[in-house]
N, C-alpha and C positions, 0 to 999 in steps of 0.2 A: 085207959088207952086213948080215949075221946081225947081226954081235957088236955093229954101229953100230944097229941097230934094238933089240939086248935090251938097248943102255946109257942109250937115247934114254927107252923105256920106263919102267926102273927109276926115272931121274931125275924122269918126269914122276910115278909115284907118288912118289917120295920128297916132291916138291911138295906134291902133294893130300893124303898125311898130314902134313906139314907143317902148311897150312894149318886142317886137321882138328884137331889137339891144338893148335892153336893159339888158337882161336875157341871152345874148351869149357875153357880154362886158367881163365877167367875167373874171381874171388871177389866175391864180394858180403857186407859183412857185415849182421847183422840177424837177426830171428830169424821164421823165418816165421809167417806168418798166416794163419786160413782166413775167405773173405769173410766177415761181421758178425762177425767174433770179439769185436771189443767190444760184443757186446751176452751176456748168459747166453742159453746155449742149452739148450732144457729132452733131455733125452738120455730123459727115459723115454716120449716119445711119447704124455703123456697127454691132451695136448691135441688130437692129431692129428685133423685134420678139424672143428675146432671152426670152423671159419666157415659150413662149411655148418649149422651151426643158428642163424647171426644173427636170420634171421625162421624163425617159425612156419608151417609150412601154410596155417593160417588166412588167415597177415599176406600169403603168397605167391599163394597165390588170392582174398583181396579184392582183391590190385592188378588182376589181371586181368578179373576180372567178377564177378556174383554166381554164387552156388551152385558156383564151381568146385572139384574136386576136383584136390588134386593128390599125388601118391604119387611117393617116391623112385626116381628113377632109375639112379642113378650120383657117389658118392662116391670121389673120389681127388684127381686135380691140380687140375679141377674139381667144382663141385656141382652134381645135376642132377638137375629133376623133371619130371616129365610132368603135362601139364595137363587134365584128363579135362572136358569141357563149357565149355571157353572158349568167345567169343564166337564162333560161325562153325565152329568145331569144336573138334579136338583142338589142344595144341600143347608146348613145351618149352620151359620156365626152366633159366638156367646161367648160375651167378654163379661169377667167376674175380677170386680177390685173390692181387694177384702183391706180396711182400713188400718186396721193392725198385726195384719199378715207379715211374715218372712219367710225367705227364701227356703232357710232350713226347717221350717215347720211343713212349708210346702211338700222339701222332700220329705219328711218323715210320714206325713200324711198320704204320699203317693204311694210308698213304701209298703204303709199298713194294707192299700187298697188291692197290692200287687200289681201299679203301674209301671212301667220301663221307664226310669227318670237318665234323663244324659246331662250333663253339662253342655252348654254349648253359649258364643256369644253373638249378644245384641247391641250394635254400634258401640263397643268398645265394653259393654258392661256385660256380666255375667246372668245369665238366665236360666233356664229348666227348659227341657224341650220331654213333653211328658206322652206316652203311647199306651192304651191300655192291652193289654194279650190279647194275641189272636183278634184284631180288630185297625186292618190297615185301613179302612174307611175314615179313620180320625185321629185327632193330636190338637195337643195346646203346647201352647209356650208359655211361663211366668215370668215376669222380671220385677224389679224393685221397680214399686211405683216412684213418680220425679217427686212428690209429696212426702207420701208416706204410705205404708201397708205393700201390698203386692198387688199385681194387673196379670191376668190370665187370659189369652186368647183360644178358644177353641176350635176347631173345623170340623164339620162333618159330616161326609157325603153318602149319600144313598149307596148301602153295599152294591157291588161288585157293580160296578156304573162304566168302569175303564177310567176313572178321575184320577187327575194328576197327585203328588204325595202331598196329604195335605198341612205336612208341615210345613211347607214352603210357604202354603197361606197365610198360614199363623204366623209365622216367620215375618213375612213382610206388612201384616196388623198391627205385629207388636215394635216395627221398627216406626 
């Protein structure tokens, strides 16, 4: 009974590395790539973060209201400022451009999130004006970046402050 269980065994690994070198054999010819490879890619980093200065201070607290101030929060994946005397109180700007984002990924990803996605347009081009449930304290808009990938605006003010809608913010960010 031994010898019939440790021949039964052996056999069934001999199977499964069978199957094992047999399913990594594979060759593919070609020469790999790294995603945008067709495009130059800058390696000395000197641009890094250059989208968080598209607008100005100035351009990022006019859209909000008068006299705002706004001071840097947080540069990295996103750009991020704090908005010091917005309408109703405090609140935060954060603009996210994703380089090989689209519109329709967008919405599908808003989708998955359970965010309220509309349609709606920005000087003549098509956008997302995105809200998440039960949370009128905020909003972004996406549009097709002028490059490439997609630009998202966000707004978002201290709950229950009496702050104007703050799509309208994002609105006039992403114009």
């Amino acid at each position: 009974g031994r010898d019939l269980y440790r021949r039964g065994a052996a056999a069934a690994a001999a199977v499964a590395l069978a199957l094992f070198v047999g399913g990594c054999g594979q060759v593919i010819s070609g020469t790999a790539q790294p995603v945008g490879a067709s495009q130059p890619v800058n390696t000395r980093l000197d641009k890094l973060l250059r989208e968080c200065e598209i607008l100005s201070h100035d351009q990022i607290g006019g859209a909000i209201g008068e006299s705002v101030q706004v001071s840097d929060s947080f540069f990295g994946a996103v750009c991020m400022w704090d908005l010091i005397g917005a309408p109703g109180g405090n609140g935060m700007a954060t603009l996210n451009w994703y380089e090989n984002g689209t519109l329709s990924n967008e919405k599908q990803t808003n989708s998955k999130l359970g965010y309220e996605t509309t349609n709606i347009t920005i000087q003549s081009s098509l956008a997302l004006q995105i809200r998440r449930p039960k949370d009128p304290d905020s909003c972004g808009v996406t549009a097709s970046a002028p490059d490439n990938g997609v630009i998202g605006w966000w707004i978002n003010y201290r709950p229950g402050s009496g702050h104007p809608d703050p799509c309208d913010a994002a609105k006039k960010l992403m114009e």
